[in-house]
Backbone as a chain_set.jsonl record, in Angstrom:
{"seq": "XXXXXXXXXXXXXXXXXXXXXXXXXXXXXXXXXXXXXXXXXXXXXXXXXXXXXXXXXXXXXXXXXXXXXXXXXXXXXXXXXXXXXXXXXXXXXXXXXXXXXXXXXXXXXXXXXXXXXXXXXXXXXXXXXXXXXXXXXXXXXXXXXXXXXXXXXXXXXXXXXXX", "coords": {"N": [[-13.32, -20.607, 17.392], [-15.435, -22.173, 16.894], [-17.889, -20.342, 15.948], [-16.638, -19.914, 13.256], [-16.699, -20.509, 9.457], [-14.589, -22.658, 8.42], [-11.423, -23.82, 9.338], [-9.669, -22.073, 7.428], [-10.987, -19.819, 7.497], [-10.48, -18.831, 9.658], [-7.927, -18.764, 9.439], [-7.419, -16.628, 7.484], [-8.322, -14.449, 8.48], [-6.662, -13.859, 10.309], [-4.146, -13.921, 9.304], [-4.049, -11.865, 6.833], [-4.042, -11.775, 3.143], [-2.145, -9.662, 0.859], [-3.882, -8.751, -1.841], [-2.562, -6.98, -4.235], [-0.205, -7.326, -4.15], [2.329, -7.962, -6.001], [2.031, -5.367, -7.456], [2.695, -3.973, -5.046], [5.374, -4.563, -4.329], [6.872, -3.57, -6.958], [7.093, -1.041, -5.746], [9.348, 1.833, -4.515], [9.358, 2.176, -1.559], [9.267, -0.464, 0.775], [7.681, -2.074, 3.061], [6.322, -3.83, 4.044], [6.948, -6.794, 5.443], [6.041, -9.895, 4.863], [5.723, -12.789, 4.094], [5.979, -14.883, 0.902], [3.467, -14.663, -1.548], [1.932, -17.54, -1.814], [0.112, -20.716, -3.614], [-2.222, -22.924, -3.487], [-3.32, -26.149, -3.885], [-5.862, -28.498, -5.013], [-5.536, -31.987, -4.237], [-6.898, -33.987, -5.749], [-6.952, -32.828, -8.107], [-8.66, -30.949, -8.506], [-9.707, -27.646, -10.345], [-9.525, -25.406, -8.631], [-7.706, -23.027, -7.076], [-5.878, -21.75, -3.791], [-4.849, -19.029, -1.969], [-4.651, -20.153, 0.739], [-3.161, -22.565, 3.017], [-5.138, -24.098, 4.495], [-7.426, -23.991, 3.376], [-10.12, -25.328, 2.622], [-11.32, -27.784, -0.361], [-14.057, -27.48, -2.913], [-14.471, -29.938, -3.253], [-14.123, -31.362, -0.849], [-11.568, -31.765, 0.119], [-8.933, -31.181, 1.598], [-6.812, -28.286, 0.646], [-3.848, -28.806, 0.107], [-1.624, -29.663, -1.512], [-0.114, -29.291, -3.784], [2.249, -26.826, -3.479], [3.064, -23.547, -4.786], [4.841, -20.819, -5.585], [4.079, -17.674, -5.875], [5.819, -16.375, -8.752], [8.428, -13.646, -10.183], [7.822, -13.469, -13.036], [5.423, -13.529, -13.55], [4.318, -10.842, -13.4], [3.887, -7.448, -15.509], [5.298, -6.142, -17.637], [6.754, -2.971, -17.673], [6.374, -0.133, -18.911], [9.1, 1.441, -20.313], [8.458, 4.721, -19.9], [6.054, 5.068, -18.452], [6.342, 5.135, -15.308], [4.706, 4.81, -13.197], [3.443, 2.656, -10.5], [1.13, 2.515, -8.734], [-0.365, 4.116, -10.462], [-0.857, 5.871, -13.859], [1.828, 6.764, -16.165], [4.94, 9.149, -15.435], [3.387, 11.32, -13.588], [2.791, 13.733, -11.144], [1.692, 14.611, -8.65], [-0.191, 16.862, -6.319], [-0.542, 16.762, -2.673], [-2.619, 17.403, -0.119], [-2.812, 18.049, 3.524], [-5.229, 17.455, 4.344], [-5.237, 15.492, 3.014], [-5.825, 15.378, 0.355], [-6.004, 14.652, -3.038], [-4.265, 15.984, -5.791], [-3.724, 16.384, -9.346], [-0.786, 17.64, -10.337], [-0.984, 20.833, -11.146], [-0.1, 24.481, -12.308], [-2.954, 25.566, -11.519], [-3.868, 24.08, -9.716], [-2.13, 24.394, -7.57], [-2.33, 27.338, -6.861], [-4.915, 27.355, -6.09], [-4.526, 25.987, -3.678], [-2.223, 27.471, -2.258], [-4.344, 29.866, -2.264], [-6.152, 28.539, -0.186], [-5.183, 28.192, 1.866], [-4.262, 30.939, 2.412], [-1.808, 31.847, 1.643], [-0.338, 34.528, 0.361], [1.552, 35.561, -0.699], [3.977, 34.083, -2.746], [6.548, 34.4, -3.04], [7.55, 33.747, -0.564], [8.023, 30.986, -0.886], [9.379, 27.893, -0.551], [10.719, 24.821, -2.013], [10.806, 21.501, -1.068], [12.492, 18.464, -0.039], [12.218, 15.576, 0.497], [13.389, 12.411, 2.271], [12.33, 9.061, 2.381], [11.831, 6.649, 4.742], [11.32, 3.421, 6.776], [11.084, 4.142, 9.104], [9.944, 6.658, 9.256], [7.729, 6.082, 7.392], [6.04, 5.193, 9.7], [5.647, 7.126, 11.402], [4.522, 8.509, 9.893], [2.013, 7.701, 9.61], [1.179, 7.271, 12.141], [0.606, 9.808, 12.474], [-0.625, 10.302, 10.64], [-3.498, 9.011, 11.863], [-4.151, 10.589, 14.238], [-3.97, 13.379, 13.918], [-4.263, 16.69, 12.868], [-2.834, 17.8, 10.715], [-1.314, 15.67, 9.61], [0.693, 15.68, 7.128], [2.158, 17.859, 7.668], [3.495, 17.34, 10.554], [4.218, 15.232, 9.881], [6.543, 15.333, 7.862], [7.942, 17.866, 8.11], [8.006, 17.987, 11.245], [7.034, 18.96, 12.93], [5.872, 19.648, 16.132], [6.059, 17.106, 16.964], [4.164, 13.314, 16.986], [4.483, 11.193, 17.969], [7.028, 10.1, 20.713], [10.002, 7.549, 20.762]], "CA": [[-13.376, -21.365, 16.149], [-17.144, -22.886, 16.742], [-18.451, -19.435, 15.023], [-15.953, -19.428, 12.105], [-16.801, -21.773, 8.942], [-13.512, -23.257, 8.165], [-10.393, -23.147, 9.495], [-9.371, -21.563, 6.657], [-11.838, -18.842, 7.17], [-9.48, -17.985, 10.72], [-6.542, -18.105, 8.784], [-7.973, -15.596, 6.039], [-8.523, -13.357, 9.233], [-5.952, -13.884, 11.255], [-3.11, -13.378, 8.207], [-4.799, -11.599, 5.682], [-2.796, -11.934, 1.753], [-2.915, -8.606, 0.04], [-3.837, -9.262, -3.606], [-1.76, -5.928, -4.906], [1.422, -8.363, -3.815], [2.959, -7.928, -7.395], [2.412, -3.677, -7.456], [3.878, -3.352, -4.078], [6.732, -5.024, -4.963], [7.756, -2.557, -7.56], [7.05, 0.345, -5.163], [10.596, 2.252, -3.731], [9.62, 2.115, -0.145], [9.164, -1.959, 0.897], [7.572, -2.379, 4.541], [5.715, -4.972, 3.677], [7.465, -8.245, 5.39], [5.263, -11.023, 4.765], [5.569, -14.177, 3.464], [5.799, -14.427, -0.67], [2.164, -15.063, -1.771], [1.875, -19.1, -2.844], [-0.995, -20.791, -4.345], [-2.286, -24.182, -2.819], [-4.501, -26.424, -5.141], [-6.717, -29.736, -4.467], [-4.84, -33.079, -4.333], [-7.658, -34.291, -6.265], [-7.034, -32.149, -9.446], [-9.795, -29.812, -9.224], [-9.083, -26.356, -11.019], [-9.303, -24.512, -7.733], [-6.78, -22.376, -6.174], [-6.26, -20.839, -2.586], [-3.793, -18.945, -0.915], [-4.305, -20.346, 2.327], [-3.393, -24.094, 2.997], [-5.825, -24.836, 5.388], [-8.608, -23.907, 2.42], [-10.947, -26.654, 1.81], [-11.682, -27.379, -1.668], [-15.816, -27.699, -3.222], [-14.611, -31.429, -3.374], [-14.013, -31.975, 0.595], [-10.597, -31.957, 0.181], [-8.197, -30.031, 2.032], [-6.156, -27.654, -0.438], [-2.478, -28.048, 0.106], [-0.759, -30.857, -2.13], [1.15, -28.5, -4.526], [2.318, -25.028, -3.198], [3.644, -22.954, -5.899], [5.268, -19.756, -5.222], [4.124, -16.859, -7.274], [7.426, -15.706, -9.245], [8.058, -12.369, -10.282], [7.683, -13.437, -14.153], [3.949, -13.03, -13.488], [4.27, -9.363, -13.857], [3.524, -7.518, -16.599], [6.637, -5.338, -18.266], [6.119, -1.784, -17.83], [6.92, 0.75, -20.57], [9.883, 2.834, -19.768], [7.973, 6.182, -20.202], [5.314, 4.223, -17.69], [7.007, 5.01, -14.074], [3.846, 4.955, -12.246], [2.831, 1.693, -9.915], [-0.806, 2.721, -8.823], [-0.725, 5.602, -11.406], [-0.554, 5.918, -15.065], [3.018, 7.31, -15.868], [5.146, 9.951, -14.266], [2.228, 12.219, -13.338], [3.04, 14.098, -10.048], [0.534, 15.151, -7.444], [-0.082, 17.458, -4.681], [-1.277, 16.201, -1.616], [-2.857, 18.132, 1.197], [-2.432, 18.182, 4.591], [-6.424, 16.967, 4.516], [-4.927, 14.262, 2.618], [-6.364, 15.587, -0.595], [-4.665, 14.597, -3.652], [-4.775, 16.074, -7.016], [-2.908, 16.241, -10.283], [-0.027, 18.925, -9.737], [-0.952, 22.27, -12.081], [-0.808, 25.851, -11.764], [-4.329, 25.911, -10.792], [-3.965, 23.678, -8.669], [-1.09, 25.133, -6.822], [-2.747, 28.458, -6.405], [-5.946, 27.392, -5.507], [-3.757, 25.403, -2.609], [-2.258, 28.762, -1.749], [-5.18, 30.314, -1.766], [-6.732, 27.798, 0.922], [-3.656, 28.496, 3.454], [-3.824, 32.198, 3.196], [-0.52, 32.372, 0.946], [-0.845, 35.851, -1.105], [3.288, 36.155, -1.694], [4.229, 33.383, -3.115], [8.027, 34.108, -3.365], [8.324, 33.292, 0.036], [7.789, 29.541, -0.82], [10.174, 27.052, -0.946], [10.339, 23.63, -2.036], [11.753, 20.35, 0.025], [12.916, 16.739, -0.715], [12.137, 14.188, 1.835], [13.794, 10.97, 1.864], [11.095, 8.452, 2.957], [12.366, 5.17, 5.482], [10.087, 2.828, 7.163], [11.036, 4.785, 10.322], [9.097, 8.062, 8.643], [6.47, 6.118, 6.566], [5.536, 4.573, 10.442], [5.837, 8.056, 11.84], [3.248, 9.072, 9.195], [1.119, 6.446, 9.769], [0.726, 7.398, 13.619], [0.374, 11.187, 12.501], [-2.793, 9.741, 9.852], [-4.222, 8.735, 13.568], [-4.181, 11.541, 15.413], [-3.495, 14.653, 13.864], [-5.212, 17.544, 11.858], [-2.075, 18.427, 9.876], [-0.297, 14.751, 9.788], [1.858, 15.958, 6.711], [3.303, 19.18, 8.563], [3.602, 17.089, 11.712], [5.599, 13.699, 9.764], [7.55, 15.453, 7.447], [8.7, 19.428, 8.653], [8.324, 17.516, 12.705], [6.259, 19.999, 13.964], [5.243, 18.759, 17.419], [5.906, 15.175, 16.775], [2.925, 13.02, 17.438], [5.552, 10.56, 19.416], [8.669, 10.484, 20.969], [10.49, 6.464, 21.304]], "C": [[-14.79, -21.884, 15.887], [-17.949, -21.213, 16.314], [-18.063, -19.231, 13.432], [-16.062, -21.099, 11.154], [-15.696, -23.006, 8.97], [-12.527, -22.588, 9.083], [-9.687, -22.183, 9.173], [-9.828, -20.015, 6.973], [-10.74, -17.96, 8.462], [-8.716, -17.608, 9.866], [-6.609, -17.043, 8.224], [-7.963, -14.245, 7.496], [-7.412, -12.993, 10.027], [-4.484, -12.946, 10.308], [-3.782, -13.076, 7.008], [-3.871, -11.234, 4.28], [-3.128, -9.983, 0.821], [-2.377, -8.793, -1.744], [-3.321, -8.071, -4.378], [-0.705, -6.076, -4.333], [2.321, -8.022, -5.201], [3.174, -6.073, -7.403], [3.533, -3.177, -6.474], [5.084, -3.535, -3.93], [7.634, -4.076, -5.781], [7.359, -1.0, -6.471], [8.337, 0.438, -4.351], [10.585, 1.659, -2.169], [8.916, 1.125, 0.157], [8.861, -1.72, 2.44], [6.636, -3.539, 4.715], [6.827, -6.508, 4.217], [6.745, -9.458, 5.713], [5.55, -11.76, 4.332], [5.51, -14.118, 1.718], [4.481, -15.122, -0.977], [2.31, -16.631, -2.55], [0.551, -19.386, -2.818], [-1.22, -22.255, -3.812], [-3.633, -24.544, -3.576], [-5.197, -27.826, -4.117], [-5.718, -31.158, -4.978], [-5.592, -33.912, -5.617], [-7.739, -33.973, -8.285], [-8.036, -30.94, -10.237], [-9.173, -28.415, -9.672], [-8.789, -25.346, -10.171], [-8.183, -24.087, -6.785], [-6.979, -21.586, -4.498], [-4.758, -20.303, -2.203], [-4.106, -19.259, 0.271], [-4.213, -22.039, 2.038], [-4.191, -24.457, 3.48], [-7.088, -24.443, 4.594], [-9.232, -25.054, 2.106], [-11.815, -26.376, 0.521], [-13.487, -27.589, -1.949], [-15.753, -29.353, -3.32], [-14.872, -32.001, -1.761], [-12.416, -31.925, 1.004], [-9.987, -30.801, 0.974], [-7.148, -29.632, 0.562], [-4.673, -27.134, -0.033], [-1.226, -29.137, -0.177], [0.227, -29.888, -2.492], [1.159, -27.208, -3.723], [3.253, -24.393, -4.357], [4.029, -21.458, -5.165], [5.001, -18.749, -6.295], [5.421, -16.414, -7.761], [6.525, -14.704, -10.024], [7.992, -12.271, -11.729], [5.875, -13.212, -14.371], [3.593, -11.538, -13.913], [4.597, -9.158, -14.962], [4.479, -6.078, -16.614], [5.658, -3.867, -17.804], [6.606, -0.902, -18.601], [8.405, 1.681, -19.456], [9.459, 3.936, -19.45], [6.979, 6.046, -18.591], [6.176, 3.614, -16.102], [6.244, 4.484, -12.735], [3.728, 3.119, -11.603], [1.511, 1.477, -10.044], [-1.261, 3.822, -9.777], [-0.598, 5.314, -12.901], [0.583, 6.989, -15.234], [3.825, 8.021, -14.953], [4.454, 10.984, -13.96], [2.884, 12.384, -11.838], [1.217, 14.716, -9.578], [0.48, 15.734, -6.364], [-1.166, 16.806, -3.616], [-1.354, 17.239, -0.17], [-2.955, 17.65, 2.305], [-4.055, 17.526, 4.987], [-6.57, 15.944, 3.974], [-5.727, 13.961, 0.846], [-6.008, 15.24, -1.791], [-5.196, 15.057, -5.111], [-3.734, 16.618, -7.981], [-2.439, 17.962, -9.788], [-0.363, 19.715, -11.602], [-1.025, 23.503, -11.321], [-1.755, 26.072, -11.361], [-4.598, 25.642, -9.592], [-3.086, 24.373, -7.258], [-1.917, 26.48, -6.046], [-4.079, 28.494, -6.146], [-5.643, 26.565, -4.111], [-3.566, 26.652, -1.888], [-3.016, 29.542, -1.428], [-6.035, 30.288, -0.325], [-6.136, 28.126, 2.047], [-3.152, 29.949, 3.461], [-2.364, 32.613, 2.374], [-1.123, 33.524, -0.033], [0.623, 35.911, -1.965], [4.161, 34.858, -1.874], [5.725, 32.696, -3.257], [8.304, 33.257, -2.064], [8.171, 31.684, 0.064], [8.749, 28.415, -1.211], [9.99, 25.366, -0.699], [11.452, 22.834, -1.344], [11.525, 19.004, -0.873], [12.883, 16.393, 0.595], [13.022, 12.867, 1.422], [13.016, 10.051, 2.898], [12.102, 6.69, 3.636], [10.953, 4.687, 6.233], [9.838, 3.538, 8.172], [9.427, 6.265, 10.389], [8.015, 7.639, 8.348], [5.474, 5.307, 7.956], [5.258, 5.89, 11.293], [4.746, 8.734, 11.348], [2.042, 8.813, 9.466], [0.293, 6.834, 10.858], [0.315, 9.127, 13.427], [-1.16, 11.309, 11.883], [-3.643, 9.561, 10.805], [-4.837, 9.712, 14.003], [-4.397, 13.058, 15.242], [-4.373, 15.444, 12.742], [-4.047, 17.557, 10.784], [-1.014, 17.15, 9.816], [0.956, 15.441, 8.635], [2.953, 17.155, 7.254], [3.747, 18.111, 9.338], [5.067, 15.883, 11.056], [6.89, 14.538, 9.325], [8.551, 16.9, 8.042], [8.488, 19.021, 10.42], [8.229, 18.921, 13.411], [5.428, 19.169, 14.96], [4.18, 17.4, 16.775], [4.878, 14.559, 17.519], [3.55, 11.632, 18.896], [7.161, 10.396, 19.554], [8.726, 8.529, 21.464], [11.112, 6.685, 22.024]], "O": [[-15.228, -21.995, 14.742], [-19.101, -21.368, 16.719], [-18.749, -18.666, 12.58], [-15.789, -22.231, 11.554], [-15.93, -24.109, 9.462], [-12.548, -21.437, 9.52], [-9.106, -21.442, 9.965], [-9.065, -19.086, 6.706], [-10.31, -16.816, 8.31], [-8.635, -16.454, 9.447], [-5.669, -16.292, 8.485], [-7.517, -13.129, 7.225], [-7.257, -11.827, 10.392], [-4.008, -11.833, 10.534], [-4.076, -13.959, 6.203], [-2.986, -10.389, 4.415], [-4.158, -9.459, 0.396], [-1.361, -8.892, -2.432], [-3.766, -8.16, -5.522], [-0.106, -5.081, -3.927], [3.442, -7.755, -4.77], [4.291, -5.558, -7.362], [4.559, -2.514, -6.624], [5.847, -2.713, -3.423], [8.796, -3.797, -5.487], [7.55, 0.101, -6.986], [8.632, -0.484, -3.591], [11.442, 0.938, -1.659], [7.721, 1.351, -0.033], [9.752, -1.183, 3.099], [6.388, -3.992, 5.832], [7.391, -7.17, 3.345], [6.871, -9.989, 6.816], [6.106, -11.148, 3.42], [4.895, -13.147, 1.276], [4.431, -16.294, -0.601], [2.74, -16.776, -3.694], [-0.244, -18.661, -2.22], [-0.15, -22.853, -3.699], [-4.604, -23.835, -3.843], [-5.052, -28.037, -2.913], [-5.258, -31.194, -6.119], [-4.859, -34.456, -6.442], [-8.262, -34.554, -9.235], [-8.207, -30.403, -11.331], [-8.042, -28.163, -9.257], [-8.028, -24.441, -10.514], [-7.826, -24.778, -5.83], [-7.999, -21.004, -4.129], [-3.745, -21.0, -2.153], [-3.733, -18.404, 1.074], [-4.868, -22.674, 1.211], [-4.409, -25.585, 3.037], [-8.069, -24.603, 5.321], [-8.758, -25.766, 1.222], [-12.585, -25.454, 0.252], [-14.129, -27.886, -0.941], [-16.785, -30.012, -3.445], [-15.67, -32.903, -1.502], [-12.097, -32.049, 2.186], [-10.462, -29.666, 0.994], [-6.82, -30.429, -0.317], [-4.247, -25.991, 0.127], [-0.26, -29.406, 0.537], [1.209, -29.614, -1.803], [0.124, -26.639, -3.376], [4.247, -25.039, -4.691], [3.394, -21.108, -4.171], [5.512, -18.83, -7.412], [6.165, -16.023, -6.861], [5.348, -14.586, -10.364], [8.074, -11.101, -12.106], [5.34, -12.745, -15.376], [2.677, -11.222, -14.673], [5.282, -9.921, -15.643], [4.387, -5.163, -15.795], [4.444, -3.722, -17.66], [7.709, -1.273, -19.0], [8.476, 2.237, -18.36], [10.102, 4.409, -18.513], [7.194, 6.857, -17.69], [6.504, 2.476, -15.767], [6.703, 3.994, -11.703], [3.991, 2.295, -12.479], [0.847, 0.788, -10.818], [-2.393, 4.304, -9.8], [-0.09, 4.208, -13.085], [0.471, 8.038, -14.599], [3.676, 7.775, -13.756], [5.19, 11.959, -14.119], [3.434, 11.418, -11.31], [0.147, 15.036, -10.095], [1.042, 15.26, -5.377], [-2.333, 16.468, -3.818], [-0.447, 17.66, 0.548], [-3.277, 16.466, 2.214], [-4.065, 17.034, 6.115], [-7.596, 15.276, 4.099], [-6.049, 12.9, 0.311], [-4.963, 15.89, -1.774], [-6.263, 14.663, -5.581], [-2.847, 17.315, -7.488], [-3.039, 18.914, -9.289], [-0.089, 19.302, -12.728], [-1.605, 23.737, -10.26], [-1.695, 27.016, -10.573], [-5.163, 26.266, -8.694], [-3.563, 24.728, -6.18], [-2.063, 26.549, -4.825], [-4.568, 29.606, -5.95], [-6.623, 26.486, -3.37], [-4.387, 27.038, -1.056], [-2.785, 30.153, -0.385], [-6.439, 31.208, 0.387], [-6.704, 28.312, 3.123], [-2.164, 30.349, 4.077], [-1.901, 33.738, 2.563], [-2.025, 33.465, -0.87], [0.867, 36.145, -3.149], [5.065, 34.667, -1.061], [6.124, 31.545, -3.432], [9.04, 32.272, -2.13], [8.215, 31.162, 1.178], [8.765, 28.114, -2.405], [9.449, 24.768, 0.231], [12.594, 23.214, -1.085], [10.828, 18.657, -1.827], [13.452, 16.886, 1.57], [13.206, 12.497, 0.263], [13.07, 10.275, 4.107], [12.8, 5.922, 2.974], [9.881, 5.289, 6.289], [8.663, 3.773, 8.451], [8.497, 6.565, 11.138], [7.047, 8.303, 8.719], [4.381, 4.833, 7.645], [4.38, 5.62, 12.112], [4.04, 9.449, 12.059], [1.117, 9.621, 9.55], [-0.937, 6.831, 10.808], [-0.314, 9.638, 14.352], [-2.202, 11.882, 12.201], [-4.756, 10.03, 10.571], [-6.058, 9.713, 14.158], [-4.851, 13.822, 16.094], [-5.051, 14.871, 11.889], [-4.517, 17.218, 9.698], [0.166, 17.468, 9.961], [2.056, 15.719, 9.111], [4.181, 17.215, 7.203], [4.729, 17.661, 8.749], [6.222, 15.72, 11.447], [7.945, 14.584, 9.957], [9.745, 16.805, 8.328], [8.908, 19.973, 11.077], [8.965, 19.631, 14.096], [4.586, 18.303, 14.722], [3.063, 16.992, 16.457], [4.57, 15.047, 18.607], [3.221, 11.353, 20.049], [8.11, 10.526, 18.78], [7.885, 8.064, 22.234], [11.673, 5.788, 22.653]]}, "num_chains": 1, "name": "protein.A"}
C-alpha cells in the first residue's frame, strides 16, 4: 500500500469495474458475476462521482455517502431491426481460426477456402454450436495455448484440457 496513491487506487486494481456493464448485460451468454456497478458521490455535495467507495473526492473527502445503483433504465432502447450489442444490426461474421474476423460475403467465404486449401466446396458443411460458460471457458484456455483454438473449442479436436 506505501507505493499506491490512495486506497482507492488498490481497490481500482484489485476489483477492476468494466465500463461496457450496460452492453454486456444485453449479450446472450452472461459470465460476468460481479457486483451491479453503483456510483458513490462526496458527502459534501461536490458533482463528483466514483465507482469505488474508498475514492477520495478533490475536496478531501472520502466518497461514499450516497450509493446509487445503476438501473437498467439507463440504457438506451434499441431498434428492433438493431440486434447487434457491439455491432451495428444483424450483420454476421466469419471468424478465423487466427481469430480474424470479417463481414460474412461470398468473397469472403472463398477467399477463406482458398486459405485452407478447400477447392470442392460441396464437401462443406455447416454447424450450430450452443455456447455455455463451460465452452466460452474452454475457449478461453484454447485463446492461450493453441494455433487453431476454434477447431480445438468447438469440433474438440485434442482438447487443450481435460477436468
Amino acid at each position: 500500500m506505501i507505493h499506491l496513491r490512495t486506497e482507492a487506487c488498490k481497490t481500482m486494481l484489485l476489483y477492476p469495474q468494466n465500463g461496457a456493464e450496460d452492453q454486456c448485460k444485453m449479450l446472450r451468454l452472461k459470465i460476468d458475476e460481479s457486483k451491479p456497478l453503483m456510483c458513490f458521490v462526496c458527502k459534501t455535495g461536490c458533482k463528483l462521482l466514483s465507482h469505488y467507495e474508498t475514492a477520495i473526492c478533490n475536496c478531501g473527502e472520502r466518497m461514499d455517502d450516497m450509493s446509487l445503483e445503476m438501473n437498467e433504465s439507463r440504457r438506451t432502447d434499441l431498434d428492433a431491426r438493431d440486434r447487434g450489442v457491439f455491432v451495428k444490426g444483424p450483420d454476421r461474421f466469419i471468424v478465423s481460426d487466427e481469430l480474424q474476423a470479417m463481414p460474412s460475403s461470398t468473397a469472403a467465404s472463398f477467399s477463406l477456402f482458398s486459405k485452407l486449401g478447400i477447392i470442392d466446396t460441396s464437401s462443406i458443411e455447416e454447424k450450430t454450436f450452443s455456447m455455455g460458460v463451460d465452452k466460452a471457458l474452454n475457449l478461453l484456455k484454447c485463446l492461450l495455448v493453441s494455433k487453431q483454438p476454434l477447431t480445438e473449442a468447438f469440433l474438440e479436436q485434442n482438447p487443450v484440457y481435460a477436468e
